[in-house]
C-alpha positions in Angstrom: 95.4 117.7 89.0 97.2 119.6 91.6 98.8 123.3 90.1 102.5 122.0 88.8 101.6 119.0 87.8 101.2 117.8 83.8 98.9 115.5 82.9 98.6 113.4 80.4 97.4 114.9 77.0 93.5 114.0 76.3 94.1 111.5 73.7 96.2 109.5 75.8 93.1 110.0 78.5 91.4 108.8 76.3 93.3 105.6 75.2 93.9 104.4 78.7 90.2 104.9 79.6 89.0 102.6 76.5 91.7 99.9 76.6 90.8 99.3 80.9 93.9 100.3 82.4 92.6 103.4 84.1 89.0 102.4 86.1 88.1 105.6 87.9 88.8 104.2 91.7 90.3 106.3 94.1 92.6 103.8 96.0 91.0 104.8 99.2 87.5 103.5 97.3 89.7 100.7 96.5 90.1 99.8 99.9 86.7 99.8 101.2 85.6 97.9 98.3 88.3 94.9 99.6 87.5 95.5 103.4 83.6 94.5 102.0 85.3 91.6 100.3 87.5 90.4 102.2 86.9 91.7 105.9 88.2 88.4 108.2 90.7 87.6 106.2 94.4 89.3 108.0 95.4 92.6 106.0 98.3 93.2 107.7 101.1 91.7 110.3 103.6 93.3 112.0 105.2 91.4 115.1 102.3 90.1 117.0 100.0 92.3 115.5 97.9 91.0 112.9 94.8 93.4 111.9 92.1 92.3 109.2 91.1 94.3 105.8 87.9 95.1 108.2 89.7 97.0 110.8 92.3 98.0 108.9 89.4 100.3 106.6 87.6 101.2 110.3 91.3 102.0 111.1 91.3 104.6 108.2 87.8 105.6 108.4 88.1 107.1 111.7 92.1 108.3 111.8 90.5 110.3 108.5 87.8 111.8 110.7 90.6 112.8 113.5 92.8 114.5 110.6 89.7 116.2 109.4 88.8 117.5 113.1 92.9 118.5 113.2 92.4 120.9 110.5 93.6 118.6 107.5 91.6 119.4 104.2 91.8 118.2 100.5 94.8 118.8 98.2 97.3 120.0 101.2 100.3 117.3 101.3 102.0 115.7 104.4 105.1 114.3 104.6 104.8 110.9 106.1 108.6 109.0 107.3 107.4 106.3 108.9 109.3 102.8 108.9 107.3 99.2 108.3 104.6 99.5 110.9 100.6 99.1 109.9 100.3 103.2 110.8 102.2 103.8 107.6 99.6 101.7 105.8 96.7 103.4 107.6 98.0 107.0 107.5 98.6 106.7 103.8 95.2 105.5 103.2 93.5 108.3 105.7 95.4 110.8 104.2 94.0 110.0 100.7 90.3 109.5 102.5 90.7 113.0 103.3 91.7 114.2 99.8 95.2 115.1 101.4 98.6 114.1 99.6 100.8 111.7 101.1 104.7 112.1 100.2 106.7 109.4 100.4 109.9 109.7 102.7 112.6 107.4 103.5 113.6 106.8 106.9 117.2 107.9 106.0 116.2 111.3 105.4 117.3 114.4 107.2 116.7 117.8 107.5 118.6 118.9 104.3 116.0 116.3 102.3 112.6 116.7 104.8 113.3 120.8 104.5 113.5 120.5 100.7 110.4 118.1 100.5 108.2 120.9 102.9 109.4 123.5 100.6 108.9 121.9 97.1 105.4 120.4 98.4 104.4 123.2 100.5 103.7 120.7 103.1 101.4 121.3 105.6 102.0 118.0 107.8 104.8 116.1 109.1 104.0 112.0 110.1 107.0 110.4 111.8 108.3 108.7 114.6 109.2 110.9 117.9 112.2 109.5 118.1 114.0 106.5 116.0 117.0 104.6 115.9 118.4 107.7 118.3 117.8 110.3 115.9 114.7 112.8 116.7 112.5 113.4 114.1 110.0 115.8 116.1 112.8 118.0 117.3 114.1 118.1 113.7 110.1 119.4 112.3 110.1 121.7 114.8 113.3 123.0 113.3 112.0 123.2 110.0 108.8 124.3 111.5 110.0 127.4 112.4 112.1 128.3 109.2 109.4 128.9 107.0 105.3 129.6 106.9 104.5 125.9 106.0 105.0 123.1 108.6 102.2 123.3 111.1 101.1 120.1 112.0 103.3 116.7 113.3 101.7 113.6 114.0 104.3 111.4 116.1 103.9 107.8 115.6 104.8 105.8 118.9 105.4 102.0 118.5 102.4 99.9 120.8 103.4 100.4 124.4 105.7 103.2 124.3 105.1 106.7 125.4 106.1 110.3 123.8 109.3 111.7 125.3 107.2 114.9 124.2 103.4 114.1 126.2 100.7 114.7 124.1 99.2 117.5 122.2 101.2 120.8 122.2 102.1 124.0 120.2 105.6 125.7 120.2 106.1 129.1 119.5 105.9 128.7 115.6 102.2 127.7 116.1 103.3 124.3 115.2 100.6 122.1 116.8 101.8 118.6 117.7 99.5 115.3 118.0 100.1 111.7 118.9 99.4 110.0 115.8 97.2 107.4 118.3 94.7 110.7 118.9 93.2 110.7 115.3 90.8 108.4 116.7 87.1 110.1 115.5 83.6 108.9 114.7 84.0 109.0 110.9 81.6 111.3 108.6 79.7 110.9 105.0 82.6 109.9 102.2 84.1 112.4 100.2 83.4 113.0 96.2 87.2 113.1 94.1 88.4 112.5 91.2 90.7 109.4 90.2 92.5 111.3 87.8 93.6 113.6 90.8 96.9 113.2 92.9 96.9 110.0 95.1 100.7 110.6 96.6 104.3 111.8 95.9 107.1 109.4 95.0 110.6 110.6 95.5 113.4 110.2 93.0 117.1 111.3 93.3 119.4 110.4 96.7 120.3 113.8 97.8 118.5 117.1 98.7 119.8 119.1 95.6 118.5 116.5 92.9 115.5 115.2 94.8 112.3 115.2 92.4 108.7 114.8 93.2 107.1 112.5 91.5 102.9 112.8 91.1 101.1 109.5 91.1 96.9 109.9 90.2 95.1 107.1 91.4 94.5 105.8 88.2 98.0 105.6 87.2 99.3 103.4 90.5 96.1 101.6 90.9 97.1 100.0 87.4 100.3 99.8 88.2 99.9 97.2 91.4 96.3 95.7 89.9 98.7 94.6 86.4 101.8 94.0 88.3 99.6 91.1 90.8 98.4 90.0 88.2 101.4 89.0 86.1 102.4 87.5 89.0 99.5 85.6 90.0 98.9 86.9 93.6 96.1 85.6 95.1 94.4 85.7 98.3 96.0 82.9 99.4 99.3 84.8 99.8 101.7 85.9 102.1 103.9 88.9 101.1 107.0 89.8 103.0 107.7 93.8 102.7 111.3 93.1 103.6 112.7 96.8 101.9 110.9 99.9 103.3 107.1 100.3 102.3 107.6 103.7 101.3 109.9 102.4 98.5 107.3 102.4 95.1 109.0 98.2 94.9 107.3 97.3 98.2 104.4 99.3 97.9 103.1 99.1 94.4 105.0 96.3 92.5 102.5 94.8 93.2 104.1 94.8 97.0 101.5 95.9 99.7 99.2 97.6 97.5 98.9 94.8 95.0 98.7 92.3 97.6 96.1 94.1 98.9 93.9 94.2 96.1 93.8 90.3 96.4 92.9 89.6 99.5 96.1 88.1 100.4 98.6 89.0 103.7 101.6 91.5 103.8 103.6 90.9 106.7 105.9 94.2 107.7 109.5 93.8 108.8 111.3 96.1 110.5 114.3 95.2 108.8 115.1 93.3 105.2 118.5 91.6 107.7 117.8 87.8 106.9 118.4 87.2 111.2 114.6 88.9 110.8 113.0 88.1 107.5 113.8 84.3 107.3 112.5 83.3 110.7 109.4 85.0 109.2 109.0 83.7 106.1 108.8 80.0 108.1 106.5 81.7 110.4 103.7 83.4 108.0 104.4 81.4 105.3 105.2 83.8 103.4 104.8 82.9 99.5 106.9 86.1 97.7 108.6 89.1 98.8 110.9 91.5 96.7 114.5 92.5 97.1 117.2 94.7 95.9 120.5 93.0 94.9 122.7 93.3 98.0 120.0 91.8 100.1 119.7 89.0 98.3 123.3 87.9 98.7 122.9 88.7 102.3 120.3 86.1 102.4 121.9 83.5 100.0 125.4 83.7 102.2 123.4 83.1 105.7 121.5 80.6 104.5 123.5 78.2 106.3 123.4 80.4 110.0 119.7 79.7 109.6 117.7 77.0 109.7 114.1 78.4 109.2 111.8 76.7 106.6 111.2 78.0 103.8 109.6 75.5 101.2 106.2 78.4 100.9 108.4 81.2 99.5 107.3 80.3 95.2 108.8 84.2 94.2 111.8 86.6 95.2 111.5 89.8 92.9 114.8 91.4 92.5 115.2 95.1 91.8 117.6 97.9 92.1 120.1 100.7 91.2 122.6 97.7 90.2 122.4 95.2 88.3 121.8 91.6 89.7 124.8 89.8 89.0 124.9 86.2 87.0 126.3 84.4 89.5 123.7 85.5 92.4 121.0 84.9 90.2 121.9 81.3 89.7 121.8 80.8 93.3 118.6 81.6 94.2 116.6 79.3 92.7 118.6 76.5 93.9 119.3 77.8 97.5 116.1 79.6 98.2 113.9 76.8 95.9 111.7 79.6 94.7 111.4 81.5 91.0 113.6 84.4 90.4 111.8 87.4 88.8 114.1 90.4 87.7 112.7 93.8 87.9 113.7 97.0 86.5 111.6 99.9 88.1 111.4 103.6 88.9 109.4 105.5 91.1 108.7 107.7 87.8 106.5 104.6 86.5 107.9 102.2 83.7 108.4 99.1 85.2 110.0 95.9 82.6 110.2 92.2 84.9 110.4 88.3 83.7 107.9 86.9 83.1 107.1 83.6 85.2 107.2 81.3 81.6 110.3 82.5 80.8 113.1 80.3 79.6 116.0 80.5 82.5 118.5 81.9 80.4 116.0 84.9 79.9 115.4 85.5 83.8 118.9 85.0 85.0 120.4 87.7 82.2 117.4 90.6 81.2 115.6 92.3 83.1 112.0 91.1 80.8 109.6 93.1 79.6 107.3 96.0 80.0 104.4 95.4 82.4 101.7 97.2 80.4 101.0 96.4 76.6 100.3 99.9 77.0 104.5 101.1 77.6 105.9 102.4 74.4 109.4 102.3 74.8 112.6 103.8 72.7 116.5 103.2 73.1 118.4 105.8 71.4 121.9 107.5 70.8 123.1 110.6 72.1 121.5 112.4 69.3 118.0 111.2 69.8 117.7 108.4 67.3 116.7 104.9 67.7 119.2 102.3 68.0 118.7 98.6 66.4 118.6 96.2 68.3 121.2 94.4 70.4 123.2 98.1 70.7 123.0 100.0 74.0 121.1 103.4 74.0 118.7 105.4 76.4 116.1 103.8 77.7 112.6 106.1 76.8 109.4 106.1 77.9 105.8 106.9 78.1 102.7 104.8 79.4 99.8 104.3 81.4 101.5 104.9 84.9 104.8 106.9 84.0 104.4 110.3 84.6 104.5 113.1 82.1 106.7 115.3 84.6 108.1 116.1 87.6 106.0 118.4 90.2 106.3 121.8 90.1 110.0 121.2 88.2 109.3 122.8 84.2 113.2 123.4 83.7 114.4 120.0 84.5 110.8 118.9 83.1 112.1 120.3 79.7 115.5 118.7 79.8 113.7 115.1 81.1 111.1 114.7 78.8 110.9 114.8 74.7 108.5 116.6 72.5 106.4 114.0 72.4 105.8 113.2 75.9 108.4 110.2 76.5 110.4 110.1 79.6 114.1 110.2 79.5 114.9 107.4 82.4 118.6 107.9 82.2 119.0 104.1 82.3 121.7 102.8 79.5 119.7 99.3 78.3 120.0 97.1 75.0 117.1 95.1 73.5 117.8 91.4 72.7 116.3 89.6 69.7 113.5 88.3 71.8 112.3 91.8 72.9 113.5 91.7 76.4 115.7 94.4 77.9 119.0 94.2 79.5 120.1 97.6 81.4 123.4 98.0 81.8 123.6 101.1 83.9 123.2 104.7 84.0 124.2 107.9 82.3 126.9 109.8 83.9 125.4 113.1 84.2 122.1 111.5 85.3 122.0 110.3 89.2 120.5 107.1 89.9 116.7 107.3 91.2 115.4 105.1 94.1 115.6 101.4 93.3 112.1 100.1 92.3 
């Protein structure tokens, strides 16, 4: 693993690698292993795009050669802040191809958070949008560019049919080179040897630049993360997910989301926006079958459910996730409203993920938030003093597992405040555990700011 990261102590290695979980397949491996399976079917949609799991791996083969020949090389990270377009799902991938480090950015992010992210990360590359939304994310790299020694590559993404207000390649006097992200268009070479226990990409946690945390995900941990998470529920190839919140959130990329859909052979169709004006009209149009949501979305839909009349008898599953909890009286509505299954989620980008369970008696889904994914989580609720609680009394949610990390990167003083002795991770969630085993989280601790949703 990268230098400031902790991995996971060898017996626990050992444990994961013996009971299945971890598999040794780099997710870039991954995907040319389901471009050879399923290479007509459509990979992705966005708009009138739709591009198949054979040119989408082509796609990544040769946008990894053109990083290489731009000076990219294994273990360096980029910073990618790119919003739901299939060049967020092919950089990722090509960055991984290369043995470089993806770290997830929100959109929403600004040059407090980016500058804090290059810093912590010591990124070497910058993957946004030239401009978006009226804000100008090359203008603001360059900035940061020329602060510190860095920031020295930016690959601008242009949507299809657009030009860069910037022209094409350049260098400013920070010897920041610049690159349409278009140009990394190269004749691929031989495949490159790594490690699945190595760093596949950075997760964010925290909302603001003074308590943002990077979060390392190995291949093997988030590959078993989406592969469990489709399977509990069901995905197949024949379905259609809607990534309706942004894909760089950890919900709509790996729970299961794009990267679990993915490894089924099924569709993800990108929207631009999770408004319901967009994402209905789209579920009647690709049929979509599930999609995942965060609470305030939902409601969104449910109350404009009568402005629009779009059809939407495929949708079977809305996942619902985030930093508050999912109130009773929403939850009731959608199955009625929306004629679909509700699944409640609680996740973090740090790993441990509980959700329903399809079976599950109503009463269970509309007021918990289920059950671990892995038989693997261990999890403890305890007092302020460390000690379990029984159940039915509220306490700290704890954790260790398969995919929840073991600390933050290149963080050992809050690493010692947010983990115990024994390796489990203080989620700063407030939960109670009913008689049945499933959890019910209840909110947050005080001193403890809330991570992204999902």
């Amino acid at each position: 693993m990268l230098n400031g990261c902790t991995p996971w102590p060898e017996e626990f290695v050992d444990r994961y690698w013996m009971s299945g979980h971890w598999r040794g397949y780099t997710l870039d491996d991954l995907l040319r292993d389901w471009a050879q399976r399923y290479g007509p079917r459509t990979a992705l949609v966005h708009g009138a795009t739709r591009i198949t799991y054979a040119q989408l791996n082509r796609r990544v083969d040769r946008m990894a050669a053109g990083l290489r020949l731009r000076g990219m090389r294994p273990g360096q990270r980029v910073v990618v802040q790119l919003p739901n377009v299939p060049e967020l799902v092919s950089t990722v991938f090509a960055l991984m191809r290369v043995g470089a480090v993806p770290v997830f950015c929100p959109l929403s992010h600004r040059a407090p958070e980016v500058s804090h992210l290059v810093r912590v990360t010591e990124a070497v590359g910058y993957v946004a949008p030239s401009t978006y939304q009226g804000f100008d994310h090359t203008a603001m790299a360059a900035d940061i560019a020329a602060q510190g020694p860095f920031l020295r590559r930016v690959f601008t993404y242009e949507p299809p049919g657009t030009s860069s207000p910037y022209g094409g390649f350049s260098t400013d006097v920070s010897s920041c080179h610049y690159f349409p992200l278009g140009s990394l268009d190269s004749p691929p070479g031989p495949a490159l040897a790594r490690s699945a226990g190595e760093v596949a990409l950075f997760l964010l946690s925290g909302r603001t630049a003074g308590t943002l945390k990077v979060i390392p995900r190995t291949h093997n941990d988030y590959a078993y993360q989406a592969r469990a998470a489709a399977e509990l529920v069901s995905l197949t190839e024949n379905d259609v997910y809607l990534a309706a919140l942004p894909a760089e959130s950890n919900f709509a990329f790996g729970c299961p989301g794009i990267l679990g859909a993915l490894s089924v052979g099924a569709t993800v169709v990108l929207a631009d926006t999770p408004e319901p004006a967009e994402c209905l009209p789209l579920i009647e149009r690709e049929r979509v079958t599930i999609t995942s949501l965060d609470p305030g979305t939902v409601q969104l839909w449910l109350d404009q459910l009568s402005m629009n009349q779009a059809d939407l008898s495929s949708l079977r599953l809305v996942q619902i996730g985030g930093a508050t909890p999912l109130r009773r009286a929403t939850a009731e509505r959608i199955g009625p409203e929306l004629d679909c299954r509700l699944q409640q989620v609680y996740g973090m980008a740090e790993g441990l993920l509980t959700l329903t369970r399809p079976g599950d008696p109503d009463e269970t889904v509309l007021t918990t938030q289920g059950r671990p994914l892995s038989p693997a989580d261990e999890i403890r609720i305890v007092d302020s003093d460390g000690t379990d609680v029984p159940d039915g009394e509220p306490g700290e949610l704890l954790a260790r597992g398969p995919y929840t990390l073991r600390g933050y990167y290149r963080a050992p003083g809050h690493n010692a405040r947010a983990f115990t002795a024994d390796g489990f991770f203080r989620t700063g969630a407030l939960a109670r555990r009913t008689p049945d085993g499933d959890l019910v989280v209840t909110g947050r601790r005080a001193e403890q700011p809330a991570g992204e949703p999902g």
